[in-house]
Each structure stands twice: as structure tokens, then as C-alpha cells.
C-alpha positions in Angstrom: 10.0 12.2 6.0 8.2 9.6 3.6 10.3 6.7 2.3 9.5 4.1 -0.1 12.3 1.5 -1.0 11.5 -0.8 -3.4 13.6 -4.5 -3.4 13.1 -8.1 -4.9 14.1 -7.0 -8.1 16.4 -9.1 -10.7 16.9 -10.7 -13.8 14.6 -13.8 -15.0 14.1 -15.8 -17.5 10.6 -15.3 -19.5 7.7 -17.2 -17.9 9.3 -16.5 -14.6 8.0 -14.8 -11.4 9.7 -12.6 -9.2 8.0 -11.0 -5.8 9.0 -7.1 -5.4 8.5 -5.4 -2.3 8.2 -1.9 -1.0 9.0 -0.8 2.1 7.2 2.5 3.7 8.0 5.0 6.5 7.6 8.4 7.4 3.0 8.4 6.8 0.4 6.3 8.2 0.7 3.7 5.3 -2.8 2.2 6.3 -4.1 5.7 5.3 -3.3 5.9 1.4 -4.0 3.6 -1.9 -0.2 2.7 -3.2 0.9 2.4 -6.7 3.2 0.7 -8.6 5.1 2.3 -11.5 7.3 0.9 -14.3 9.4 3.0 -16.8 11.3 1.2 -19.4 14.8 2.5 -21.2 13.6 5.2 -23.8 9.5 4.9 -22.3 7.7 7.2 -20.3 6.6 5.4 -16.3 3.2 3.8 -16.4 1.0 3.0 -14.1 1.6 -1.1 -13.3 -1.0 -2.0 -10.5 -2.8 -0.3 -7.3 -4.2 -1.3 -3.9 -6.4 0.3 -1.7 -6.1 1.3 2.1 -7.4 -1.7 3.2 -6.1 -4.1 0.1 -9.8 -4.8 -0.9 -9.4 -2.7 -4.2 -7.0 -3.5 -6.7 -6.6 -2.0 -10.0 -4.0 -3.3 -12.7 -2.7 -2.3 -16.2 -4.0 -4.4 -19.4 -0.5 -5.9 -20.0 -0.6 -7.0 -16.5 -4.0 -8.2 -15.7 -4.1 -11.9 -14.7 -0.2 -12.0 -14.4 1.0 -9.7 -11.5 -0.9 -9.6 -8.2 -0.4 -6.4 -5.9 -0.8 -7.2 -1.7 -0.3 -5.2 1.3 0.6 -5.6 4.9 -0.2 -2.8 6.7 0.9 -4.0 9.9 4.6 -4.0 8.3 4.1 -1.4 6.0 5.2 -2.8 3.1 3.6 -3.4 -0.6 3.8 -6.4 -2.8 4.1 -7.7 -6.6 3.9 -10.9 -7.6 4.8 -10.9 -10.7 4.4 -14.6 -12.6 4.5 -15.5 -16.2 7.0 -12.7 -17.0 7.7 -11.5 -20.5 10.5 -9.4 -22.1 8.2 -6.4 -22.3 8.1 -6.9 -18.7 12.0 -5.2 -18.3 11.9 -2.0 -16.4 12.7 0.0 -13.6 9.3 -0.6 -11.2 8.7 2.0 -8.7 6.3 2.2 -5.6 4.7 5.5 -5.4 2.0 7.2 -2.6 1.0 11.0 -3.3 3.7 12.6 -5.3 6.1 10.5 -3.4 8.5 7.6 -5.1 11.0 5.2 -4.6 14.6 4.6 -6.1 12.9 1.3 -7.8 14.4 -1.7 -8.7 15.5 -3.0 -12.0 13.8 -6.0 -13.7 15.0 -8.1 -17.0 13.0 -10.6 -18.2 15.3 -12.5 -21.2 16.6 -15.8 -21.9 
């Protein structure tokens, strides 16, 4: 069945960086554009950042743009977001998503 489990997740301090990743199984992850998500305490999940089958596409959210970068490998089947000059606003649970399918996610605080 299809798995997505999302890791790199942490706390850091604002201006930071932290790289998540998200590990796939169970499709043909070559095959689908993957999202990521982020839902903060008492906030609905948002759509974060997206990349194409082949990584040439990329789409990201305003508060993101120009500060988070989303990669693939598709010969390991895993996503990436590099996520530099961090902000408070930044805390969340981010999720990797394909279809109607999600992860578990992975908590990140940005704070000093």
C-alpha cells in the first residue's frame, strides 16, 4: 500500500534551515506531482510547495517563495525541503502528500 514518511524535522532557531525528507513506497513515485503540506496548532493544512514528475515544475506558497526549495530523487523515491531563513510562522506539522494519500509528518519549531 502507499507510504509516505516524512523525517528531518526539529526545532531551530529563526534564520535557520532544516532539510525534511519524505520517503515513498507502495506507487510508481516517478509517476505523480508530490506536495508538501503544513498545518499549524489551531490552523487549517496548507499547501507549502509542489514538484512535478520529473522535478522540472515547482510551485510554492507566497510565505515560502525564495526561502524553501522542494527536490526529488526518483531513483530513491524520496522528496525534499530545504527550508532556509526560517521564521516563527514557519512552526508546524509539514506533511508529504500524493493523491489523497499522507504522511504522519514531522514537527517543526522555529523560536529563539
Amino acid at each position: 500500500q502507499v507510504q509516505l514518511v516524512e523525517s528531518g524535522g526539529g526545532s531551530v532557531q529563526p534564520g535557520g534551515s532544516l532539510r525534511l525528507s519524505c520517503a515513498a513506497s507502495g506507487f510508481d513515485f516517478s509517476n505523480y506531482a508530490i506536495n508538501w503540506y503544513r498545518q499549524a496548532p489551531g490552523q487549517e493544512r496548507e499547501p507549502v510547495a509542489s514538484i512535478s514528475q520529473t522535478g522540472g515544475i515547482t510551485n510554492y506558497a507566497d510565505s515560502v517563495r525564495g526561502r524553501f526549495t522542494v527536490s526529488r530523487d526518483n531513483a530513491k523515491n524520496t522528496m525534499y525541503l530545504q527550508m532556509n531563513s526560517m521564521k516563527p510562522e514557519d512552526t508546524a506539522v509539514y506533511y508529504c502528500g500524493v493523491l489523497h494519500y499522507r504522511g504522519q509528518g514531522t514537527q517543526v519549531t522555529v523560536s529563539s
